[in-house]
C-alpha positions in Angstrom: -78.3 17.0 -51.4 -76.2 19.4 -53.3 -75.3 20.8 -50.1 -74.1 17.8 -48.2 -71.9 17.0 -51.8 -70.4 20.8 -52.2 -69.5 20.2 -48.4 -68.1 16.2 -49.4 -66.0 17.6 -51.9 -64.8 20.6 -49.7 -63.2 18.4 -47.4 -61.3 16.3 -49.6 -60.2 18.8 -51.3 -58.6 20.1 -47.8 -57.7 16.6 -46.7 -55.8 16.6 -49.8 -54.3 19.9 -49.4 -53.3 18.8 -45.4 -51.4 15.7 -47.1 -49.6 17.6 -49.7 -48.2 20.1 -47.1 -46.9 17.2 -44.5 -45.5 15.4 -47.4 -43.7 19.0 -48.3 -42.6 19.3 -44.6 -41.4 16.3 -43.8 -39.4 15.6 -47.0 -38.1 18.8 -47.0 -35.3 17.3 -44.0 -31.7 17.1 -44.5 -30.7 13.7 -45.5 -27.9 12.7 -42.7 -24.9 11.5 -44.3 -22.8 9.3 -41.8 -18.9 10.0 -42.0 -16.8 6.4 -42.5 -13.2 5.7 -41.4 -11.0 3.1 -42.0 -8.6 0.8 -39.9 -4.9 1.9 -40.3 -2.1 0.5 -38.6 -0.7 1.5 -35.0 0.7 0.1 -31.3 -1.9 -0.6 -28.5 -0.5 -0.5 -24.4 -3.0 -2.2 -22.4 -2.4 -0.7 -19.0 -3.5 -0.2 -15.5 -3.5 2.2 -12.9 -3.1 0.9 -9.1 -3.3 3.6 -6.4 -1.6 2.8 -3.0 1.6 4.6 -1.5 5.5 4.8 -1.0 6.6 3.7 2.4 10.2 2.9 3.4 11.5 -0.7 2.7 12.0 -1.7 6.0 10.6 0.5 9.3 12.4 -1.0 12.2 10.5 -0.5 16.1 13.0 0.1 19.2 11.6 -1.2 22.0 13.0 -1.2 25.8 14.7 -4.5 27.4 13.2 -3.5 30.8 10.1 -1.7 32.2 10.1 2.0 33.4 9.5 5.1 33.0 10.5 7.2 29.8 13.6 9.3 31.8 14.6 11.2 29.3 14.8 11.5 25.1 18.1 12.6 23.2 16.3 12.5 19.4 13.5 13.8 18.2 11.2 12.7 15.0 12.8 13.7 11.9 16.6 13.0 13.2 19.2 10.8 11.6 20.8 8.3 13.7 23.6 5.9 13.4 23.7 2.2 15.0 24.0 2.7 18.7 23.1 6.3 19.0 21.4 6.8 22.5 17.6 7.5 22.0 16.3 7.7 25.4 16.7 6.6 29.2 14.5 4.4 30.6 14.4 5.1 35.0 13.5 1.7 36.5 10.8 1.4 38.4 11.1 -1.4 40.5 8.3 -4.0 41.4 7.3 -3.9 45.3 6.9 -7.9 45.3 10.1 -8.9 43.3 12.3 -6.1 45.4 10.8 -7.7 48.6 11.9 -10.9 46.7 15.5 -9.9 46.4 16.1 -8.4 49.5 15.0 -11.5 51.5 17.2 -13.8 49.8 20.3 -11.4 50.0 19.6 -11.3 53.8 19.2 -15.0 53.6 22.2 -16.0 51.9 24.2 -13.8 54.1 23.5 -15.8 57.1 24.4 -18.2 55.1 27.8 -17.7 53.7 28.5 -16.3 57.8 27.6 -19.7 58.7 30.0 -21.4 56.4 32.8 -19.1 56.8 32.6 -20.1 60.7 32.8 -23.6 59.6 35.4 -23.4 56.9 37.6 -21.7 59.3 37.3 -23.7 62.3 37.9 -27.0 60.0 41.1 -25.0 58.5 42.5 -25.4 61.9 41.4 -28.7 62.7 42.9 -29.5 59.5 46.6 -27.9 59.6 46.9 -29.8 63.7 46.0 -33.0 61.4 43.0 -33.5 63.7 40.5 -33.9 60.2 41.4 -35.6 57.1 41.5 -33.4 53.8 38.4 -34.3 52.3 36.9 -33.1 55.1 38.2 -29.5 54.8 37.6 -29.6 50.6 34.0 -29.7 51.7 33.6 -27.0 54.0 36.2 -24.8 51.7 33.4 -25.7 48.7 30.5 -25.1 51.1 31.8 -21.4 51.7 32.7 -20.5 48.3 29.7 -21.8 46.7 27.6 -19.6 50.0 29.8 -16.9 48.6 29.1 -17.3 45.2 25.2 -17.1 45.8 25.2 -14.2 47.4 27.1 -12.3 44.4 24.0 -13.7 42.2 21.3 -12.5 45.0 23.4 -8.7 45.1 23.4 -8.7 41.2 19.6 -9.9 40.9 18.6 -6.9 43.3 20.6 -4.3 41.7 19.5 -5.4 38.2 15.8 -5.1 39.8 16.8 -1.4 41.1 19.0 0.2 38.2 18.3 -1.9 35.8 21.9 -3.6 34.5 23.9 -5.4 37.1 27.4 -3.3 36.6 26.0 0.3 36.1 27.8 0.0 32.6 26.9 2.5 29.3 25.1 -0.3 27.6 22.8 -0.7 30.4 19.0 -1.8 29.7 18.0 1.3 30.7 19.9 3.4 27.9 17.5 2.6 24.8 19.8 2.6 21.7 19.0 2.7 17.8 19.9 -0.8 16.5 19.9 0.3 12.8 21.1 3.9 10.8 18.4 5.9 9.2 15.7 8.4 10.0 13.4 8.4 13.1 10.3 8.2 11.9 8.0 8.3 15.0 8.1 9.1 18.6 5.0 7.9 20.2 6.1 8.4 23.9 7.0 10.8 25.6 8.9 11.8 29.0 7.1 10.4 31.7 5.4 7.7 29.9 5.7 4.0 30.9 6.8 1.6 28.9 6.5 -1.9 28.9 9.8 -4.5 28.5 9.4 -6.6 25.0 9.4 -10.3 26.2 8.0 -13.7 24.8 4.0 -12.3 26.3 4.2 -8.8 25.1 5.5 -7.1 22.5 6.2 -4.4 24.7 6.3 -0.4 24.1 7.2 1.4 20.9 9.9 3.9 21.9 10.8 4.7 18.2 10.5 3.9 14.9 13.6 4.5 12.8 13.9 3.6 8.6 16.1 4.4 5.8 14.2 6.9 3.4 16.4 6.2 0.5 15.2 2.8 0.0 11.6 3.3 -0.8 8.8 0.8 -2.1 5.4 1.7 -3.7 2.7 -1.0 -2.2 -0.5 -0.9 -3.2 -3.4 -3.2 -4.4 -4.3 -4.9 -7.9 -7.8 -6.4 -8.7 -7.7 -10.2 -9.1 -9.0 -10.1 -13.0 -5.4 -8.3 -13.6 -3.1 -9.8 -11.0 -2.8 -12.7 -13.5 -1.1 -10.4 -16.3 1.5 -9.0 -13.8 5.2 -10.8 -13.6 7.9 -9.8 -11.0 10.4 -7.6 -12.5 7.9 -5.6 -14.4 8.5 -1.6 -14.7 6.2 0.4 -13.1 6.0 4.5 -13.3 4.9 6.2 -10.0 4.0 9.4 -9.4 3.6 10.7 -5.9 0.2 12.8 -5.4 3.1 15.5 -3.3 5.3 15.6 -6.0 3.7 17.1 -9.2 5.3 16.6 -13.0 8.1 14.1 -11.6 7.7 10.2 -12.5 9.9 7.5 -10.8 10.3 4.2 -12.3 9.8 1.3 -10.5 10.0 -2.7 -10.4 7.5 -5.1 -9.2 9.5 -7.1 -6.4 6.1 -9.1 -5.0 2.8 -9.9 -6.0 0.6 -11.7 -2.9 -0.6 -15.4 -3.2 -3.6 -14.5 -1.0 -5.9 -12.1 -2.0 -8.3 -10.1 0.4 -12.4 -9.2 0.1 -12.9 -4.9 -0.2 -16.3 -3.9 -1.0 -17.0 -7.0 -3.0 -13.8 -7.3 -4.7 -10.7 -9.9 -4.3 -7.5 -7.1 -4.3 -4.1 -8.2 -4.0 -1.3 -6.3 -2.6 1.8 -6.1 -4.8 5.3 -3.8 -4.0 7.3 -2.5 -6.2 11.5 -1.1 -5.8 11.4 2.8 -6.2 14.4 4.2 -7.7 15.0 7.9 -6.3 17.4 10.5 -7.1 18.9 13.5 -4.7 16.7 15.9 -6.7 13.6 15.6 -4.7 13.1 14.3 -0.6 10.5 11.8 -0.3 8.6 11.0 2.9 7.2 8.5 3.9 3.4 7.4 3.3 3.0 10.0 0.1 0.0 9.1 -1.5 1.4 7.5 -5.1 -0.4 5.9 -8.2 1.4 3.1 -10.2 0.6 2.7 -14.6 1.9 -1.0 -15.1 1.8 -1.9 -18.9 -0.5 -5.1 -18.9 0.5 -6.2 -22.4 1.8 -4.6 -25.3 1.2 -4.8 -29.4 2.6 -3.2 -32.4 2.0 -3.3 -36.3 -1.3 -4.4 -35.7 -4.7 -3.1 -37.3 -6.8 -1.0 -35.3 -9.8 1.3 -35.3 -11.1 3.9 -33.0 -12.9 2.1 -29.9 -16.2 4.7 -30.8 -17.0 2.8 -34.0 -17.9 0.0 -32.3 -21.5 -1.5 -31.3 -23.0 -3.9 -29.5 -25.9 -6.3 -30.2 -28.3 -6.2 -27.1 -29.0 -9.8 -27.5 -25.9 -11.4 -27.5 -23.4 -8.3 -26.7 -20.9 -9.3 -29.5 -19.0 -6.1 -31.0 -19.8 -4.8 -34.9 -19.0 -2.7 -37.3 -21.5 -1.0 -39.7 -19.5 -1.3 -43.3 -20.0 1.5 -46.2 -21.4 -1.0 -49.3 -22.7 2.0 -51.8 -22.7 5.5 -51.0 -24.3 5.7 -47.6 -25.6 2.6 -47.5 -24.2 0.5 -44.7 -24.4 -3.4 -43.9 -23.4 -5.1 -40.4 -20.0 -7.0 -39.6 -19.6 -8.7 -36.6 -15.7 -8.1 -35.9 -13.8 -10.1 -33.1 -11.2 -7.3 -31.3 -8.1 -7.4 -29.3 -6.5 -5.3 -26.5 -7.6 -1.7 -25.7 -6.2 1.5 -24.5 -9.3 3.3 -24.2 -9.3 5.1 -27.2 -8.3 2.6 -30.0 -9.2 -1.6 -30.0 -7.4 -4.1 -31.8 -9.1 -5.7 -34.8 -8.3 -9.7 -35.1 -11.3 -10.9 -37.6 -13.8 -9.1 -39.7 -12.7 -6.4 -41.5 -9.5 -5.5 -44.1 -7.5 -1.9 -44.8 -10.0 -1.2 -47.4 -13.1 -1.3 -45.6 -15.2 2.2 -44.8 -16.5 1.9 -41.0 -19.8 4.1 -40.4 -19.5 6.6 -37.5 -22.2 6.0 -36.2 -22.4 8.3 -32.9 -21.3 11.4 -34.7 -22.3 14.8 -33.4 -24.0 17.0 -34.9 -22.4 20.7 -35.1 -24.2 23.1 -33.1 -26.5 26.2 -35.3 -26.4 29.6 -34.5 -28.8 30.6 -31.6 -28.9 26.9 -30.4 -27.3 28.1 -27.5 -30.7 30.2 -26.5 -32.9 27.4 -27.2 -35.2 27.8 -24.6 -36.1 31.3 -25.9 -37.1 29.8 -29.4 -38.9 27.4 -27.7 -41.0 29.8 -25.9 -41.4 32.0 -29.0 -43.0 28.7 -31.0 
């Protein structure tokens, strides 16, 4: 019996001993006292970033007024044109059926008119011995001139079918001139290549594509939760992805009425005027990102966006509020416009109050930085 008592007491005196030494270890812990700051008075800019790129204002195709075969071309991509520089020759190729066409009725209406000027002369003489009244000989006269007259038309049909213009003159079909000044662009043919005539079926072959670089437009696209923000006449700041440490300022000139479905979102496609200056050349298609200020605030309170929490539940925003020294008490605030790094405060808090960082770091000891060895030597 005294044993089993001697052996009682031996373990609560170490059960006592292991309690006093947890109790030592534990409390012996830095107490972590939590930093506060306080709202203070600045100017928030709500903006947003739309990517898309600068293209020229207005890119105009030349296409050919007849079909052929690319001849040859007098400009090449890159080259600045005036209106009615000659970009390329077009030979005419003629179609076997339609040529056929022609040449029959030329052949036809030459029998013709031979037939009627062999009747308008033989009733010119009938009518100067008086033999046939005059209306008689008005007739035959307007019989061969109008015989006449169609053949011209059949002539001009086949040589417009076999050159191309009915007068061989310098603004033939086939010469393809620029109809506006600027810069050619694109050449997607080259010489040999068909083309195709534009006409009310077909839009018909591309020969070139010329447009004026100094009148440049950013377009790009806007989700639809901020398309609602935007006005026309709004300044925008570009900055081409080609071009580094240069901005260009901008002006929203349209905003789409119908948006369109990418990857799950409605985008709309807005352009904006780019003003350029002779100190840089801008091409077309640069890749360019547009900052739009959404909405703008000044002299208003404001806090640091990190102070602020969220309830799980409900997700409204708080504040955690210095009462005594390091003792805090929730505040559910009601906030404003962001720019990412400070919010706007519009209920729940005055100048005075002392907001608890609560997501502080910690600063990092010496020898942190080989953890893993003191972890291994533990």
């Amino acid at each position: 019996m005294k044993i089993l008592k001697y052996l009682i007491i031996t373990l609560i005196i170490c059960g006592i001993l292991f309690a006093t030494a947890y109790f030592i270890k534990t409390n012996s812990k830095s107490i972590t006292n939590y930093e506060t700051e306080s709202p203070f008075i600045s100017s928030i800019e709500e903006k947003t970033v739309v990517t898309g790129k600068v293209i020229p204002e207005d890119e105009v195709e030349i296409k050919p007024q007849i079909s052929g075969i690319i001849h040859e071309l007098f400009v090449e991509e890159g080259d600045k044109v005036k209106e009615g520089d000659l970009l390329a020759k077009v030979k005419v190729v003629p179609n076997e059926g339609s040529l056929n066409s022609a040449k029959g009725r030329v052949a036809s209406l030459k029998i013709i008119l031979d037939n009627a000027k062999i009747e308008y002369d033989r009733n010119r003489s009938l009518f100067e011995k008086e033999i046939i009244s005059k209306q008689d000989f008005q007739n035959a006269s307007l019989n061969y001139n109008r015989a006449s007259q169609d053949l011209d038309n059949a002539k001009s049909d086949l040589q417009v079918i076999l050159l191309g213009s009915a007068g061989g003159s310098s603004t033939a079909n086939t010469n393809i001139r620029a109809t506006v000044p600027g810069t050619v662009l694109e050449i997607p043919v080259k010489e040999g290549d068909q083309v195709v005539e534009s006409n009310t079926f077909n839009a018909g072959t591309t020969i070139a594509t010329i447009a004026d670089l100094n009148k440049m437009i950013f377009e790009g696209k806007i989700d639809e939760s901020e398309v609602e923000k935007l006005k026309i006449d709004m300044s925008l700041v570009v900055n081409l992805g080609a071009i580094q440490d240069k901005d260009f300022e901008a002006k929203l000139k349209f905003i789409a009425p119908k948006g369109n479905e990418e990857q799950g979102a409605v985008k709309f496609k807005i352009e904006g005027d780019v003003f350029l200056d002779n100190s840089v050349s801008v091409r077309a298609g640069y890749s360019a990102n547009a900052s739009l200020v959404l909405e703008r605030k000044d002299s208003i309170m404001v806090i640091a966006e990190a102070l602020l929490q969220f309830d799980k539940k409900t997700e409204k925003t708080y504040v955690e509020i210095e009462k005594q020294d390091q003792t805090f008490e929730r505040v559910d605030i009601e906030v404003g416009i962001s720019d990412g790094i400070n919010v706007e405060v519009l209920s729940g808090l005055s100048m005075k109050d002392k907001i608890k960082v609560w997501n502080q770091t910690k600063p990092e000891k010496i020898g942190d930085s080989d953890g893993d060895n003191d972890d291994k030597e533990d």
